[in-house]
Backbone bond lengths (Angstrom), bond angles and torsions (degrees), N, CA, C in turn:
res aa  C-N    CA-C-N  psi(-1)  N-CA   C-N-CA  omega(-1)  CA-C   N-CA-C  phi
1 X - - - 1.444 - - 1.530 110.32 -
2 X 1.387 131.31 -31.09 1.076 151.47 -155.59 1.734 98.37 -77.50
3 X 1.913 95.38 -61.06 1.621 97.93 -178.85 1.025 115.14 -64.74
4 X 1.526 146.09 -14.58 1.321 152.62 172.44 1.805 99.27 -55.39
5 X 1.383 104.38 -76.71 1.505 120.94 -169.91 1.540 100.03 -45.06
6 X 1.281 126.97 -37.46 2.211 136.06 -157.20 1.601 82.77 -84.02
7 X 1.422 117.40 -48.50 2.143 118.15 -169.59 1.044 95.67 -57.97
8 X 1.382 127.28 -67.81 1.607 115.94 -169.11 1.207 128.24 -60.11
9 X 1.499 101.38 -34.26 1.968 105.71 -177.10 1.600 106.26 -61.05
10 X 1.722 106.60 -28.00 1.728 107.40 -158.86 1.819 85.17 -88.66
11 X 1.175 147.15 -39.90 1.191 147.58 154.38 1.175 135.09 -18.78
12 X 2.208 110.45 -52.79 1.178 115.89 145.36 1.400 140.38 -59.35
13 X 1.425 92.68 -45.65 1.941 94.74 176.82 1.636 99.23 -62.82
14 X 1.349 133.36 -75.11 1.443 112.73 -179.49 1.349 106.98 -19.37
15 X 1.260 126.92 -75.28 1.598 124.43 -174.91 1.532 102.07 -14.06
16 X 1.300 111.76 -68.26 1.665 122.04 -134.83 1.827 99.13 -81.07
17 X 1.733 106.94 -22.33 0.907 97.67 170.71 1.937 149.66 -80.53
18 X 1.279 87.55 3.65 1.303 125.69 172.30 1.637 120.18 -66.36
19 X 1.337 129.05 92.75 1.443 148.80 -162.37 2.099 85.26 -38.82
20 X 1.069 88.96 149.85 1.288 128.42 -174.64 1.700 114.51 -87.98
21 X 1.135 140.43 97.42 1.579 129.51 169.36 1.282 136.76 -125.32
22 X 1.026 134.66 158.71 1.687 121.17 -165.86 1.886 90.75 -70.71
23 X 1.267 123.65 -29.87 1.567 109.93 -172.14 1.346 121.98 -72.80
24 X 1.508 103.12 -13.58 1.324 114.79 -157.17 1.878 110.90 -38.56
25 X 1.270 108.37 -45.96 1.565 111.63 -174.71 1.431 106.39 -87.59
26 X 1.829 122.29 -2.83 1.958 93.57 165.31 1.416 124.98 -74.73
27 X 1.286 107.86 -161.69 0.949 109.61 -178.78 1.995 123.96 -89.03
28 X 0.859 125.89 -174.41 1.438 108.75 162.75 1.748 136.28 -144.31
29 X 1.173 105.11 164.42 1.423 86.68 164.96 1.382 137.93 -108.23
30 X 1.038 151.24 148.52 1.431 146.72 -174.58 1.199 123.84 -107.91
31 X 1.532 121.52 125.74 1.435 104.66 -178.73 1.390 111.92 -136.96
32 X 0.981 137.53 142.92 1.453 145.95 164.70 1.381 126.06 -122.48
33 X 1.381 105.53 149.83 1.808 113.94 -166.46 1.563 96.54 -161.53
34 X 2.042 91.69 119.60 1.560 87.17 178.22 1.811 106.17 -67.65
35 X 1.441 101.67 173.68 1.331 132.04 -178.54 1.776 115.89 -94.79
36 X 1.357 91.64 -149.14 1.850 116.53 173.89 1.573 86.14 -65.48
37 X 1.054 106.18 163.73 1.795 126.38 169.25 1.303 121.33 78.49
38 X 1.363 117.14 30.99 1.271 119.69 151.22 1.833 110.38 71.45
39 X 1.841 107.51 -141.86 1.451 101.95 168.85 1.784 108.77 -75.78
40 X 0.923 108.16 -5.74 1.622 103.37 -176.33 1.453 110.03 -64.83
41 X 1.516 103.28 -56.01 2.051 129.99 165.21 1.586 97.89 -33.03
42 X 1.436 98.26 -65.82 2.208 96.25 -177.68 1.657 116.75 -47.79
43 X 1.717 106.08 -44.67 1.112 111.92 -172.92 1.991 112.03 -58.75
44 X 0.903 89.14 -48.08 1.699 104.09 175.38 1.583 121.59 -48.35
45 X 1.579 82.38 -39.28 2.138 103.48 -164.37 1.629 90.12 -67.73
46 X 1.502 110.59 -36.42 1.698 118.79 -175.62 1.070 122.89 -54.98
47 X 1.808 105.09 -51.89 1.396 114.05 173.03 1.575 126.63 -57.68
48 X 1.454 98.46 -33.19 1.716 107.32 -173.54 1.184 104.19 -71.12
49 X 1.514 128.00 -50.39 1.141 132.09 173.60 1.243 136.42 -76.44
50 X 1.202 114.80 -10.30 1.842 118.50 145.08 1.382 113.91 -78.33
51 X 1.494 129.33 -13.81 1.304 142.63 165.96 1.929 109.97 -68.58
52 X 1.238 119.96 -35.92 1.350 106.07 -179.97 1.231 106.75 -103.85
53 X 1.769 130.89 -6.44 1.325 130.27 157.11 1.701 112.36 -65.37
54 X 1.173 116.03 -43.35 1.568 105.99 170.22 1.589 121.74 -62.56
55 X 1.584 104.20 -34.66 2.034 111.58 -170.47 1.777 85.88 -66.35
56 X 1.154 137.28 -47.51 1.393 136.81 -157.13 1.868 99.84 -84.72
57 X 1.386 114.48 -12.88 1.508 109.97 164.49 1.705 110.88 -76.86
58 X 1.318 87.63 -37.64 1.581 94.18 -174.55 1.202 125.55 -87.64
59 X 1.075 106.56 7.58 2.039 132.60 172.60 1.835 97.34 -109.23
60 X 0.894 115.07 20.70 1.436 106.41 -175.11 1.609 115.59 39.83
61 X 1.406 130.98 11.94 1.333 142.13 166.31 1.390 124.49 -44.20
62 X 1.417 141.39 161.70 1.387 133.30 148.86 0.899 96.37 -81.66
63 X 1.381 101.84 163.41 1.608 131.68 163.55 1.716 119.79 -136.19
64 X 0.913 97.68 93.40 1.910 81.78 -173.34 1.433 105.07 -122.86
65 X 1.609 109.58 123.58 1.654 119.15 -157.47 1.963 94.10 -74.57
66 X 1.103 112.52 151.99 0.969 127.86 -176.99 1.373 122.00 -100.43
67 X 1.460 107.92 -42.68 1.616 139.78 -176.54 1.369 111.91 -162.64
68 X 1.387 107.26 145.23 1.460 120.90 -179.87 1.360 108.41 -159.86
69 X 1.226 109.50 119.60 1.713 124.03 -168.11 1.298 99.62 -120.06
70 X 1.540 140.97 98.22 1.323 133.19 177.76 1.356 119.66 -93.15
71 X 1.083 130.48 134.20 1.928 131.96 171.09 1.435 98.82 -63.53
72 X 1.676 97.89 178.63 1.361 119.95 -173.84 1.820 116.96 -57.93
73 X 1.550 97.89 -32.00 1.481 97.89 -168.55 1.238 90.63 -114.28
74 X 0.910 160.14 72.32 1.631 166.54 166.88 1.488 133.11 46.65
75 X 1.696 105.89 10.22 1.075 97.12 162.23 1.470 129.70 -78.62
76 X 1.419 120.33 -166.46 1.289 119.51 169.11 1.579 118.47 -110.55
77 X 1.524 102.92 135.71 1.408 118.30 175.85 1.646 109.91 -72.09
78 X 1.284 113.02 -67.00 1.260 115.56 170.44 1.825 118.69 -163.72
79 X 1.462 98.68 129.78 1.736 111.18 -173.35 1.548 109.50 -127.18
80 X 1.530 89.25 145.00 1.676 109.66 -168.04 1.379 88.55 -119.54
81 X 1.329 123.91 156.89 1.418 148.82 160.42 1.172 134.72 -148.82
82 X 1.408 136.74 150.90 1.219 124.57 169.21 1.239 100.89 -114.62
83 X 1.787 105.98 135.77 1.431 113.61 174.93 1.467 122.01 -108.13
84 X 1.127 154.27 123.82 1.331 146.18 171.08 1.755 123.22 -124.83
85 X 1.226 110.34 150.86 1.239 115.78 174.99 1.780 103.77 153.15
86 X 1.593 102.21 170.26 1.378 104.77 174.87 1.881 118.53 -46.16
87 X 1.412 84.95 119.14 1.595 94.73 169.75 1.310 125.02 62.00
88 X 1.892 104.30 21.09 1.222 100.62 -174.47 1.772 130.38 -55.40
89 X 1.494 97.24 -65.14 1.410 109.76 172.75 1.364 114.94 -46.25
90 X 1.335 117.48 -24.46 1.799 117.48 -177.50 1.349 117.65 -61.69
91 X 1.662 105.77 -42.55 1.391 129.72 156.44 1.487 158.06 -66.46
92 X 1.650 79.48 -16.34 1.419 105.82 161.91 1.831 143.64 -119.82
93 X 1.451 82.75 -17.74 1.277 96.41 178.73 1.831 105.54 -74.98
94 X 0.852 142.15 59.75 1.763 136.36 149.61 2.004 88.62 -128.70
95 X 1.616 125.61 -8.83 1.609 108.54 -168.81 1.728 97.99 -73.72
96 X 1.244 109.66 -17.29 1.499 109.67 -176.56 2.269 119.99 -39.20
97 X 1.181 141.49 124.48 0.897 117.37 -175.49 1.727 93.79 156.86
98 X 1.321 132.25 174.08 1.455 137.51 148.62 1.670 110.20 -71.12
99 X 1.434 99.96 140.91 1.734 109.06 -175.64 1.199 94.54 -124.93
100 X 1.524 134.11 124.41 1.590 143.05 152.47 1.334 125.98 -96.83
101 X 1.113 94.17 138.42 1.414 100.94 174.50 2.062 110.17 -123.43
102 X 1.546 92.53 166.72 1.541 97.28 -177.44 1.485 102.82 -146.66
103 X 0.888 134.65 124.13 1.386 159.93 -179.50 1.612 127.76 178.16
104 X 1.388 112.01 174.53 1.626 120.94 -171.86 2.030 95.41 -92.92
105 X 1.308 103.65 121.24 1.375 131.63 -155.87 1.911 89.81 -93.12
106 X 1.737 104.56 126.89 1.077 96.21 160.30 1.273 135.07 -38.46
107 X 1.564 132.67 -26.55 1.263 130.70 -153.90 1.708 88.17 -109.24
108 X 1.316 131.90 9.21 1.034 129.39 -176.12 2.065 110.29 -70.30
109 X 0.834 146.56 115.88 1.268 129.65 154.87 1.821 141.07 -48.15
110 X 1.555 84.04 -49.17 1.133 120.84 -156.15 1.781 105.86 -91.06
111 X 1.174 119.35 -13.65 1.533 126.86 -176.32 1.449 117.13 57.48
112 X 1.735 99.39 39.09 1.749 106.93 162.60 1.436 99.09 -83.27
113 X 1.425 116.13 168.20 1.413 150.49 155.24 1.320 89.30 -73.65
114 X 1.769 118.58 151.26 0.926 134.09 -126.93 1.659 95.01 -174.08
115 X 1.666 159.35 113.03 1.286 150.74 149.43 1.149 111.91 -97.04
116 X 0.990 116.77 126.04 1.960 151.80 -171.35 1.592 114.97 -117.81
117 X 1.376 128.86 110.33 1.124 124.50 154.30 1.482 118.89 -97.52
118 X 1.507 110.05 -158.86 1.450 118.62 -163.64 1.980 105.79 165.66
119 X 1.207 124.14 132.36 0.955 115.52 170.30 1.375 121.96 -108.86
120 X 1.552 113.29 165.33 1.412 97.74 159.09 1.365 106.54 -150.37
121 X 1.170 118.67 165.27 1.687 138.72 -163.44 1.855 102.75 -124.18
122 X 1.202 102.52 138.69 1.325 109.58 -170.98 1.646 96.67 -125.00
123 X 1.498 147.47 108.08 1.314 122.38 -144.56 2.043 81.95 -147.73
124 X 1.805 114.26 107.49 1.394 83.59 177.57 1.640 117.97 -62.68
125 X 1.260 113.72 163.35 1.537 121.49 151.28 0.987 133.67 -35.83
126 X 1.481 141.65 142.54 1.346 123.44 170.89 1.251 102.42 -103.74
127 X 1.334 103.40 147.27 1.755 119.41 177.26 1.888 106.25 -79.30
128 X 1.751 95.57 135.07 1.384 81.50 173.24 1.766 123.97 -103.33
């Protein structure tokens, strides 16, 4: 019963420790653009970004794609979205930054390791 009451308290303080902004409650936009690594980079940009279309299903959030540029083998070149809902941007805005990854790349033959980036931009909305 104890660890129940210590999870949530450490749950809230994270909360509270989270910088404060007048945007915090708009809405936002999302953007991604593969990196270094070729179709491997697209393949990745896909995953990340079907990765914050599901976290925003599971936040009860919108998601409404904006742009979607796909490569030859199904990754993504580059996708825009708009996301909205409670506290989105509060929650999302620190993912902003380059994301790498390292692993053996489908398009690999040879079963080298392989580093792939991809960025993404977390930009709130402007209210009109």
């Amino acid at each position: 019963m104890c660890s129940h009451y210590f999870a949530v308290s450490v749950a809230q303080m994270a909360w509270l420790l989270i910088s404060k902004e007048d945007a915090d409650n708009c809405n936002l936009i999302l953007e991604v653009k593969a990196g270094v690594g070729g179709q491997e980079a697209m393949l990745f940009t896909a995953e990340i970004f079907d990765m914050y279309q599901r976290y925003a299903s599971y936040k009860s959030w919108s998601f409404d794609i904006l742009e979607y540029f796909r490569s030859d083998l199904g990754g993504v070149r580059h996708a825009t979205a708009s996301v909205g809902g409670f506290n989105a941007y509060k929650q999302l805005k620190y993912e902003g930054g380059v994301h790498r990854v390292q692993r053996v790349p489908k398009t690999e033959k040879q079963g080298r390791i392989h580093t792939s980036t991809m960025t993404v931009a977390i930009l709130p909305q402007p209210r009109e």
